[in-house]
C-alpha positions in Angstrom: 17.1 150.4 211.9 19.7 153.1 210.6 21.9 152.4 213.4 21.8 148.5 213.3 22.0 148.7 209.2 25.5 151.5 210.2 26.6 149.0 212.6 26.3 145.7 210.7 29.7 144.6 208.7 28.9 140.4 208.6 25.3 138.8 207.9 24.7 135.1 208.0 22.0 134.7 205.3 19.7 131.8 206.3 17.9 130.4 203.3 19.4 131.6 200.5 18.6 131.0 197.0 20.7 130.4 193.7 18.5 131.5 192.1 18.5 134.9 191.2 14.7 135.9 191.0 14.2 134.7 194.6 13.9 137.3 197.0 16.5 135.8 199.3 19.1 135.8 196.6 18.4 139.6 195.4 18.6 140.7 198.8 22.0 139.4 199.5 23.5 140.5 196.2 22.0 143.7 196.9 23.8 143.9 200.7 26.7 142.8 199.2 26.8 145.5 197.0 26.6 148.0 199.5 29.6 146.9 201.2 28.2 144.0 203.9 29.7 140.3 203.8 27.0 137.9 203.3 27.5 134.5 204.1 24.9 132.3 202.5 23.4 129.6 204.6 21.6 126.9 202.5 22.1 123.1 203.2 20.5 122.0 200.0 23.6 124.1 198.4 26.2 123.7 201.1 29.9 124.2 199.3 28.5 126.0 196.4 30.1 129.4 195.4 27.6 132.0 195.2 27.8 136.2 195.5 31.5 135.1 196.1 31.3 133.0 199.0 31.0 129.6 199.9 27.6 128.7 200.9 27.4 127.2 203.8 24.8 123.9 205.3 24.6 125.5 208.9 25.0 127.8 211.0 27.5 125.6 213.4 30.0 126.2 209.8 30.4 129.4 210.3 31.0 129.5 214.6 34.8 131.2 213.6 33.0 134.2 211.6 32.3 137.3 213.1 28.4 137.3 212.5 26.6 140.7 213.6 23.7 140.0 211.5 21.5 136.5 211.1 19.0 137.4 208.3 16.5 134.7 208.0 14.5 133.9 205.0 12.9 130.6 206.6 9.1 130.1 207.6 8.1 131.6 211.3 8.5 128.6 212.9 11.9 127.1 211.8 12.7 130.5 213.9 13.4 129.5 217.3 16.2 126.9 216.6 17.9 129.4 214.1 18.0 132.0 217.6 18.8 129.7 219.9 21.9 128.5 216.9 23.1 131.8 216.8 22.6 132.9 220.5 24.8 130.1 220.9 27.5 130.4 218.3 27.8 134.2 217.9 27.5 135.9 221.3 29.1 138.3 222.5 29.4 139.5 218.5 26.3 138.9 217.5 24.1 142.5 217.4 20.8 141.5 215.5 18.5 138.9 214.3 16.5 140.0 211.5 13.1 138.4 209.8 12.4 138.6 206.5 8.6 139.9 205.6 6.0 137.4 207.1 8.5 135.9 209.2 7.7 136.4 212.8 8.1 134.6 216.1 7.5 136.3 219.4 9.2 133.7 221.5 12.3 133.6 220.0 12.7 137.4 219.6 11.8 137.7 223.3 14.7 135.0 223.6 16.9 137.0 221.6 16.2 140.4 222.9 16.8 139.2 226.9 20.2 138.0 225.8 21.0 141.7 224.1 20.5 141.1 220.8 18.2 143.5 218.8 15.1 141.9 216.8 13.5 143.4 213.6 10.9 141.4 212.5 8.2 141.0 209.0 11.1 143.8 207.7 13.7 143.3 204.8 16.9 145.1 204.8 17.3 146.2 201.5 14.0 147.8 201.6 15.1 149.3 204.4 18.5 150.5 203.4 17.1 152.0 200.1 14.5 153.9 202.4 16.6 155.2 205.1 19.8 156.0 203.0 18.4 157.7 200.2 17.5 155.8 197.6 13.4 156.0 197.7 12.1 159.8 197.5 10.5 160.8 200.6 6.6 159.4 199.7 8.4 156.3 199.0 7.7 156.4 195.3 9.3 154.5 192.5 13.0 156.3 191.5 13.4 154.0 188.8 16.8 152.7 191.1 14.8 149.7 193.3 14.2 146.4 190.7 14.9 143.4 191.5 17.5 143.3 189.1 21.0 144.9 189.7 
């Protein structure tokens, strides 16, 4: 996970939220912050400014980006057509397809994996990032920096 979270410069953020107690919306303010574009990928607020950038309704808006990261924030199965989207529009660029906690979907990651892409599933990045890069103590115990808020 270091390497993909190194490696990662674009992330297409599928079901964002405006609203900023949502766990999708805290997560891409928070990857933001640490220097990764986040594209937000919301129909229901498709043209919408938000973390300064223009949200997007699909994924087929944002085919002239270069994606290296689809996070999805979606239910397990809306999965598959969100992979087989981004297989489609973002190959050869495309490096990972991560799932949110609880999401999971074996098919599609198999799908995903046989074309080259790497699949973390029922993970979340910032949680992640703030373990692997420092900024939880080594039991993983409150530091005071991880809130929701930023």
């Amino acid at each position: 996970m270091r390497d993909v979270l190194k490696r990662t410069k674009t992330i297409a953020c599928i079901g964002v939220s405006t609203n900023p107690v949502r766990p999708s919306h805290y997560v891409a303010r928070y990857l933001g912050l640490r220097g990764y574009r986040v594209i937000p990928v919301n129909p229901a607020y498709a043209g919408q400014e938000l973390l300064g950038e223009t949200v997007r309704g699909d994924l087929s808006d944002l085919k002239d980006e270069p994606i290296d990261m689809v996070d999805i924030f979606r239910r397990s199965e809306a999965v598959p057509p969100i992979v087989e989207d981004s297989l489609a529009l973002f190959l050869p660029q495309l490096q990972t397809i991560w799932m949110q906690i609880g999401v999971r979907h074996a098919q599609a990651a198999a799908q995903a994996e046989a074309a080259g892409v790497t699949v973390i599933q029922n993970r979340c990045p910032k949680i992640e990032y703030q373990r692997l890069f420092g900024e939880l103590r080594k039991g993983g115990f409150n530091t005071g920096i991880i809130s929701s808020r930023l």
